[in-house]
N, C-alpha and C positions, 0 to 999 in steps of 0.2 A: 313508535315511529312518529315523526313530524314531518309537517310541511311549512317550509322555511320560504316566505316571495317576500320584495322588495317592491313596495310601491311607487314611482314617481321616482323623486331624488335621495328618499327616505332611506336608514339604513333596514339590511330585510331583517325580516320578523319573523315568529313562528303563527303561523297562522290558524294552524292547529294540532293537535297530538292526537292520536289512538295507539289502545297496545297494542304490544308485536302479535299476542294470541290473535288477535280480530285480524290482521296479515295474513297471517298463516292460515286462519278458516276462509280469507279469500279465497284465497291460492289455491286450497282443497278445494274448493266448493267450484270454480272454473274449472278444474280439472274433473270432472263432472260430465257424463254424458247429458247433452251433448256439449264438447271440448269448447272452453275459449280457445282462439286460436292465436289472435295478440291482445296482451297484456300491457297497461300504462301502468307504471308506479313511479307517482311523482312525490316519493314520500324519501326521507334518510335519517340514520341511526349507525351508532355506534354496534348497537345489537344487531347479532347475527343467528341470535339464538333461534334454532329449527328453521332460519331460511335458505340453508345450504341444502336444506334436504328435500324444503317445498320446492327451488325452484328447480330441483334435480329432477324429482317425480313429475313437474309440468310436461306437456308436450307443447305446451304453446311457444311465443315468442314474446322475450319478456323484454321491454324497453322502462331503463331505470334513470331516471335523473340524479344526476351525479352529484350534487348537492352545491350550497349556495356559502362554505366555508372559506372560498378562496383557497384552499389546502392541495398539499399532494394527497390523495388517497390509494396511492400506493405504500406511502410511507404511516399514515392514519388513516387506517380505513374509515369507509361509510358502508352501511349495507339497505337496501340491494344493490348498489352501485357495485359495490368489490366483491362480489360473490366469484367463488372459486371456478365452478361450472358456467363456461361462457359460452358453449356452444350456441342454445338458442336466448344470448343475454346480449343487448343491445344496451351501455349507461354510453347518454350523451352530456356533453359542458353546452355552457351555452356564451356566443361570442357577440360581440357589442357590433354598432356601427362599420367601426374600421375594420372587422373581417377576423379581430384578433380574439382571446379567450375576454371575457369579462372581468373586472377584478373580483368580484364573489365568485366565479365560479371555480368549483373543484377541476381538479386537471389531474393525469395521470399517464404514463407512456404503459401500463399495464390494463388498469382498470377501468380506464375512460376510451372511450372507442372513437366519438366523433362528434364535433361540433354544429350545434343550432340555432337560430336566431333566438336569444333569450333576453331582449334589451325592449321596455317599450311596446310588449305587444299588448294587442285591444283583446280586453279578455271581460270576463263579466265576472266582479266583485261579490263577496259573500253578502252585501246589502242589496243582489238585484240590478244592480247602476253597472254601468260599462266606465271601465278606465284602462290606463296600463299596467302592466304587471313588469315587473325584472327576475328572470329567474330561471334558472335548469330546469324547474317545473312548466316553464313555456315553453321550453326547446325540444323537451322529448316529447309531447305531443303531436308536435310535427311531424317528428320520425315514426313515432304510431301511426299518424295519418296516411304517412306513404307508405311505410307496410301494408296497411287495410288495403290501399289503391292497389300494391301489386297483388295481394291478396284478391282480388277482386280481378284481376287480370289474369289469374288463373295459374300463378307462381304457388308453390309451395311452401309449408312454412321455413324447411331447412333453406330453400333458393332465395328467400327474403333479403334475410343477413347479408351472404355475398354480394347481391345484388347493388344494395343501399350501399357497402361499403366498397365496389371496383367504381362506382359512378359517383364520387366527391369530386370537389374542390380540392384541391392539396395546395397545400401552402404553407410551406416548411419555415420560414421565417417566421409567421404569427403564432402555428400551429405546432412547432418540434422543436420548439427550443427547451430541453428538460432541464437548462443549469446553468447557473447566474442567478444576480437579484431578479431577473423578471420571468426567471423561467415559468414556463406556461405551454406544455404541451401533453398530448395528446396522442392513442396508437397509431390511426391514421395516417394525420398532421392535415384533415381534411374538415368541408363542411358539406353537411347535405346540401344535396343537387336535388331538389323535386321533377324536375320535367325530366333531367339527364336520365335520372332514377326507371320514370316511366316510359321511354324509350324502347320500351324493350319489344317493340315492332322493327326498328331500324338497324339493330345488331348485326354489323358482318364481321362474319370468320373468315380469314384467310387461311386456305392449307396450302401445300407444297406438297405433290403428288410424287412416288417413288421415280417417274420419267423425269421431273423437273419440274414440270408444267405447276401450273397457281389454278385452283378455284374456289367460289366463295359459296357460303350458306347465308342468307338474311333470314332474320325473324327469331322466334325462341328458339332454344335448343333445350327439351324439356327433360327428357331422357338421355336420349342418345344421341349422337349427330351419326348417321349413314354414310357410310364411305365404302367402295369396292367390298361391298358385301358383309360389312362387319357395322358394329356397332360402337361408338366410340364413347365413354364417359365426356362428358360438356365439361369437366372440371381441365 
């Protein structure tokens, strides 16, 4: 596995490599009482060898950076990013200034879920010094960030996913163009929303009652939402 960043204007680089085995005793080793619950891996590879299986057995929630090829990884895989089990697998691209996909970044309408600020961010360098970084490796950080936040707000790890992904950006023009010379999209065709994300005090459901009549639920709906005596799946 390696980790590919772009510094400055530079073109990106491998910053450093470890083997896939050392991956894989992560993987194990969080799956570990007591459970990681989210996972960052800012790491890609061609190899897939034994990670279909790691992140199968995971129960956490695994956010992968989609890698820094410029590529479809639909069509060329990367792994973790293309892993076939996507339940709890989160790979995000990361998008520039204008809102659109990055030129390095990987993109995919199967494989790649959602867009993060990956252009320029203040990170702190392998010598201790603070600079910026370019890279899918800065975008999925993010989206672990706000996992943990909802995490911490008392969501579950299966309500995370959903969650991150009904409350984007959508933006089908920068985000969902799959074909042409500048195709560059994405499942979504979204970018994380941080605050949208954490919102999840403000949620109202509208229903439409068997008489006609409308009324509303605010707040979570963690289980079930209560209606005339029954219990209703929130899905």
């Amino acid at each position: 596995e390696r980790e590919v960043m772009q510094l400055g204007e530079s073109e990106p680089s491998t910053l450093f490599e470890i083997p896939n085995n050392f991956l894989l005793d992560a993987l194990r080793y969080a799956n570990q009482d007591p459970t990681a619950q989210i996972i960052n891996l800012s790491v890609e590879d061609e190899d897939k060898s034994g990670l279909e299986e790691a992140l199968a057995s995971s129960t956490a929630l695994v956010i992968a950076a989609a890698g820094n090829d410029g590529i479809n990884i639909d069509e060329d895989e990367r792994y973790p990013a293309g892993a076939t089990n996507r339940a709890r697998l989160i790979t995000v691209a990361a998008y520039d200034g204008s809102g659109g996909l990055a030129p390095f970044s990987n993109w995919g309408l199967q494989n790649v879920d959602i867009a993060a600020p990956g252009c320029q961010i203040e990170s702190i360098l392998p010598t201790g010094t603070h600079g910026k970084l370019n890279g899918t490796s800065q975008a999925a950080p993010l989206v672990s960030f706000t996992a943990a936040l909802l995490y911490s707000e008392g969501l579950s790890i299966s309500q995370i996913k959903p969650r991150i992904l009904t409350s984007l950006v959508i933006d089908h023009d920068k985000l969902g163009i799959c074909s042409g010379v500048n195709a560059h999209c994405i499942a979504s065709e979204g970018r994380l929303d941080i605050l949208k994300a954490l919102d999840v005090y403000r949620d109202i459901l509208v229903y439409r009652k068997p008489d006609g009549t409308e009324g509303t639920f605010a707040g979570r709906a963690l289980d079930c939402i209560p209606m005339d005596g029954q219990c209703y799946d929130p899905t």
